[in-house]
N, C-alpha and C positions, 0 to 999 in steps of 0.2 A: 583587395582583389577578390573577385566572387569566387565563390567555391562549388563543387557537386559535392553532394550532399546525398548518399543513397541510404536507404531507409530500408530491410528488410522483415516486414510482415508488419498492415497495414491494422492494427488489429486497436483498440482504446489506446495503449501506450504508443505506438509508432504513430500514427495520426496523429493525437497532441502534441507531439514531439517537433513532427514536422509543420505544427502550427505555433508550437514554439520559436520555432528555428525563422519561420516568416515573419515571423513579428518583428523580430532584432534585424533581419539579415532579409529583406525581401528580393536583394538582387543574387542571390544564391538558388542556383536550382537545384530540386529536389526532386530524385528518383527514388520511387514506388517499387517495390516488392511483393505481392501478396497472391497467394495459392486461388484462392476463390474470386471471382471476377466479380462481385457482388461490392467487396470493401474498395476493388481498385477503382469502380464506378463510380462509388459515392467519393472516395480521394481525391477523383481527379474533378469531378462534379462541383464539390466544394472549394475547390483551389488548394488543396493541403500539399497535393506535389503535383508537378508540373508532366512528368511523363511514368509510366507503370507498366510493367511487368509480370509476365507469371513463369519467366525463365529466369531464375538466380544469376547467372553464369554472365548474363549477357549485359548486366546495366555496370555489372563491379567493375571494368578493365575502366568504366569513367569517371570512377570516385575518387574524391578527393579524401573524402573521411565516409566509410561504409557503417553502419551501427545494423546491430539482429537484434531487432526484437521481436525474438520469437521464441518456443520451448526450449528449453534446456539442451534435450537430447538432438532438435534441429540445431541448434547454436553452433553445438559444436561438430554435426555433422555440416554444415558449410563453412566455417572456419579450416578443415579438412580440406574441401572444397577451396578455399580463396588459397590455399599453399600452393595448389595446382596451377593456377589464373593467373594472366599478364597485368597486374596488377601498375598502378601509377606509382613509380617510386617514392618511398615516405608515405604512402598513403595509413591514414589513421583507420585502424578496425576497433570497434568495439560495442559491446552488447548491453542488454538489459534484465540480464540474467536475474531471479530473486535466491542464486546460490552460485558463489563465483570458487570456491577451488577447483572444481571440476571442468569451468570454462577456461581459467586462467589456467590450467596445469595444458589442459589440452590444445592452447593457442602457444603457448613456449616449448610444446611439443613441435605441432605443424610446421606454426610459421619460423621457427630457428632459424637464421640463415638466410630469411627473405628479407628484401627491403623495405620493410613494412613495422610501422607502431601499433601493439597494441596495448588498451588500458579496460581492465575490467569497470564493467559499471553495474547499479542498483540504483534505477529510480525507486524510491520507495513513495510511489503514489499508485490509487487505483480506485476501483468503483465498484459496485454491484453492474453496473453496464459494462457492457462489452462490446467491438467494433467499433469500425470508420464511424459510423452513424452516433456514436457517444463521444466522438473527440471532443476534449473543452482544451481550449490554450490558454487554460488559468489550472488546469488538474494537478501542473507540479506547486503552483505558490507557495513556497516558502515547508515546502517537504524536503526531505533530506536529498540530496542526489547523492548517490555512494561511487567512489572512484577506489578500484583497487589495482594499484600499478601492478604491472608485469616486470619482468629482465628485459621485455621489450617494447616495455616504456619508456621512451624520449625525454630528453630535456623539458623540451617546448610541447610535449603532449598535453600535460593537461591545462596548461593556459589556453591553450587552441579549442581544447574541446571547453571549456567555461566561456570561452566567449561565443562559439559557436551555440551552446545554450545557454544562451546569459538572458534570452527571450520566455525562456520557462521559468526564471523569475521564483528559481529553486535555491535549496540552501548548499553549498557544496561542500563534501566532508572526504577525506582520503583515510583508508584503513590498508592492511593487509586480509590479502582474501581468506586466511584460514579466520584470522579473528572476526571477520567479517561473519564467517559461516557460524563461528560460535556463538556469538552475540544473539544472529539473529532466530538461532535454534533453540533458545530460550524465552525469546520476546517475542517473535512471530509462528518461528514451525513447530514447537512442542505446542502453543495456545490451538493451533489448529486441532491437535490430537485430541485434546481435551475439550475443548466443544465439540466436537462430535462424536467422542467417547460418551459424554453425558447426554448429548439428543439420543445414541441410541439405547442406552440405559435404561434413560426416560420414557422411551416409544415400549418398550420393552413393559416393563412396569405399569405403563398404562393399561397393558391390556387385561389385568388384574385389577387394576386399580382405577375406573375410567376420570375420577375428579383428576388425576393429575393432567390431564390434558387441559381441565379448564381451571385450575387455579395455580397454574405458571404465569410467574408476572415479572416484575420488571426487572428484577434480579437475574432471573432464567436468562430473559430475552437477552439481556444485555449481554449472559456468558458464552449464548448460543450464536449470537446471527453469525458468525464468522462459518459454523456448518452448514453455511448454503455456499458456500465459494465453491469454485467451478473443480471437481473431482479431479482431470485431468492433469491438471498444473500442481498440484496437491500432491498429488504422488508423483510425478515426477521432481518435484523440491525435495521431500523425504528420503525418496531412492540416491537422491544427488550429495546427502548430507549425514546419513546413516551412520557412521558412528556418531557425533555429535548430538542427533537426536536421542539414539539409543541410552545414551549417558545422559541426558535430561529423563528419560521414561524410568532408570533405572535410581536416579534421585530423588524423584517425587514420590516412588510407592514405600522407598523410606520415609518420607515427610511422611505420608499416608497413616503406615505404621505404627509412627512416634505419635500422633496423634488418637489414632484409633486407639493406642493403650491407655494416654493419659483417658481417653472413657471410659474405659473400660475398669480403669482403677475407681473412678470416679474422681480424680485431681481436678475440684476445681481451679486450683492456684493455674497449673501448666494449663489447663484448657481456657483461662480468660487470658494468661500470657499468649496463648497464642493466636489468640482474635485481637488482643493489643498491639501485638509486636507488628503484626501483618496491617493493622489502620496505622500504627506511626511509620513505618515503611512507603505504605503507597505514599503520604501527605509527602513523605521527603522526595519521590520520583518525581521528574521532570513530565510525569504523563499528562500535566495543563498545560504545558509547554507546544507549541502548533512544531512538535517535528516530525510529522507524516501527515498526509490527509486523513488519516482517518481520527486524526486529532479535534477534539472540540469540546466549547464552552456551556457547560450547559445548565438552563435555569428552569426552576418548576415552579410553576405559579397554582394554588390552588383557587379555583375558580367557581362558582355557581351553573348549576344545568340551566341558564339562561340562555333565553336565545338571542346570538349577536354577542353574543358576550367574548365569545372570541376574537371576532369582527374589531370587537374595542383594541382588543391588546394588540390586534396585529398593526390598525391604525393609531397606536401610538408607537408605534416601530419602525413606522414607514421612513425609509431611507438608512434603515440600519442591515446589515447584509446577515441573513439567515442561511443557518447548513439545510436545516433539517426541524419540522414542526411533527410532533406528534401528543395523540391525545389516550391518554392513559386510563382505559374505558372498566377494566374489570375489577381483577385481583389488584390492589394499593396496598398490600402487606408493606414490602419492601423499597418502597418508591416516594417519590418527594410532593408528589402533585399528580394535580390533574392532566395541566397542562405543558407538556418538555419542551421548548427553544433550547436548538441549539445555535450556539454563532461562531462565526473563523476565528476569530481572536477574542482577547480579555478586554478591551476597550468598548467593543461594541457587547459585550456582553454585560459591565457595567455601567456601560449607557442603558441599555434596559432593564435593568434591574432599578434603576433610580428613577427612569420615565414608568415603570409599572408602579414601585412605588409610592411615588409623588402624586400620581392621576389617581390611586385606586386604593381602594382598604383589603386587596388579596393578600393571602399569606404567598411570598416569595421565597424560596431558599434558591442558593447559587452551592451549584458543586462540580 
């Protein structure tokens, strides 16, 4: 039987979602949510839902399953909001929060007592673009989707919501939301502190020092780009998760510490243990593993300043599916090549590593 399907806040995540959800499910209609009339244009322009909004209040009484993907602190102030609402009996709510105790304490707060499902969620996909206008209906493939039930999750909730996106072509995983919050306050929102603890270090430093501006290379870039994400969303994750993070800030300036002294002694023994310990650690992480987007394969090919000579490698690649091509022009201190490919997966990543190899006398490494 079709379902409504309401979507609030049309923004990268809700738009792929809802282009998700049409792929599997095209005879389901989908209502739009979004503050600025700019995303709901291009939404309804593109076919991504069918009808749009910029009053909350008025599209929910016709949902069947509501999802907010929006800020944190809006999440849970319209959740507040749908307590109040004549809401479809059994109707499914849930969001797309990237920190769920706070969502999930405050939805078995609200909604207690109504006749309503909810289940906490965490797509863990995303982009450097933002908006309607960057939706892709391929952004969740084979990313984590994180489901963290409530006391007001149902039986049949979350087979309902996996088939409802079974079109995002995601990976589905259930946690509880405080370990959810822990986990990812180590792997995702403490790394954010930290790149941009060291961008401003760095910016710092420069101004003393001006070669450090031009001799950061591929090491830097790779621990930095995550300090251009969007401020906003930033701090409100950290404010939402605050002990948690506190207690990873207050862990690592012990590691800090413990290391600063073995220099300080001069131990080389504990200072190469601990540049060993930390390479045979990552090699055992799951992080080649495609469980996020921002996961990927990547090979460095070193190459001749020829011209065309790229031209070659990309036409012996053709038909192999590429993230991401860059070309590693300055400082090569710390870096594999010249030339980076990255790809979605390990197959097609060693399919080009064998099609470069076999065509061409470059040096290749894969890491």
């Amino acid at each position: 039987m079709a379902k409504t399907v309401y979507i609030a806040g049309l923004g990268l995540i809700g738009a792929s979602m809802a282009l998700g959800i049409k792929r599997d499910h095209p005879d389901y209609e989908i209502l739009g949510y979004n503050r600025s009339q700019a995303s709901r244009d291009i939404a309804l322009k593109e076919g991504m839902i069918d009808r749009a909004t910029d009053d909350f209040a008025s599209f929910a009484p016709l949902a069947d399953i509501i999802i907010l993907s929006l800020p944190i602190k809006q999440t849970i102030a319209f959740i507040k909001e749908l307590a109040d609402l004549d809401l479809k009996e059994g109707v499914i709510i849930s969001d797309a929060g990237s920190t769920k105790s706070a969502i999930v304490d405050a939805a078995e707060q609200y909604l207690a007592g109504k006749p309503v499902r909810f289940v906490g969620a965490h797509p863990m996909a995303g982009s450097h673009k933002t908006g309607a206008a960057s939706a892709d209906v391929n952004l969740f493939e084979n990313a984590y989707y994180i489901f963290t039930p409530s006391s007001l999750t149902g039986q049949d909730t979350l087979e309902e919501m996996k088939d409802l996106l079974s079109g995002l072509h995601a990976r589905f995983i259930e946690i509880d939301a405080k370990e959810h919050d822990r986990v990812t306050s180590q792997i995702s929102h403490f790394p954010h502190i930290l790149a941009s603890s060291l961008m401003e270090q760095t910016a710092v430093y420069a101004q003393e020092h001006e070669m450090a501006r031009h001799f950061a290379a591929g090491g830097f870039r790779d621990m930095t780009r995550i300090a251009e994400s969007e401020p906003g969303m930033w701090t409100s994750i950290l404010l939402s998760n605050r002990e948690t993070i506190l207690d990873r800030i207050e862990d690592f300036k012990g590691r800090l510490d413990e290391v600063g002294q073995a220099i300080s002694k001069g131990d080389e023994e504990q200072v190469w243990n601990f540049f060993n310990k930390a390479r045979e650690q990552r090699q055992a992480m799951e992080i080649h593993k495609r469980g996020g987007v921002d996961s990927s394969y990547d090979l460095y090919v070193d190459v001749p300043d020829e011209e065309d000579v790229i031209l070659r490698i990309l036409e012996l690649l053709r038909g192999t599916s590429l993230v991401n091509i860059h070309i590693n022009e300055e400082n090569r201190e710390d870096i594999h090549g010249i030339l980076q490919i990255s790809f979605k997966n390990a197959q097609d990543l060693e399919r080009a590593e064998h099609l470069i190899t076999e065509n061409t006398d470059y040096t290749v490494v894969v890491k």
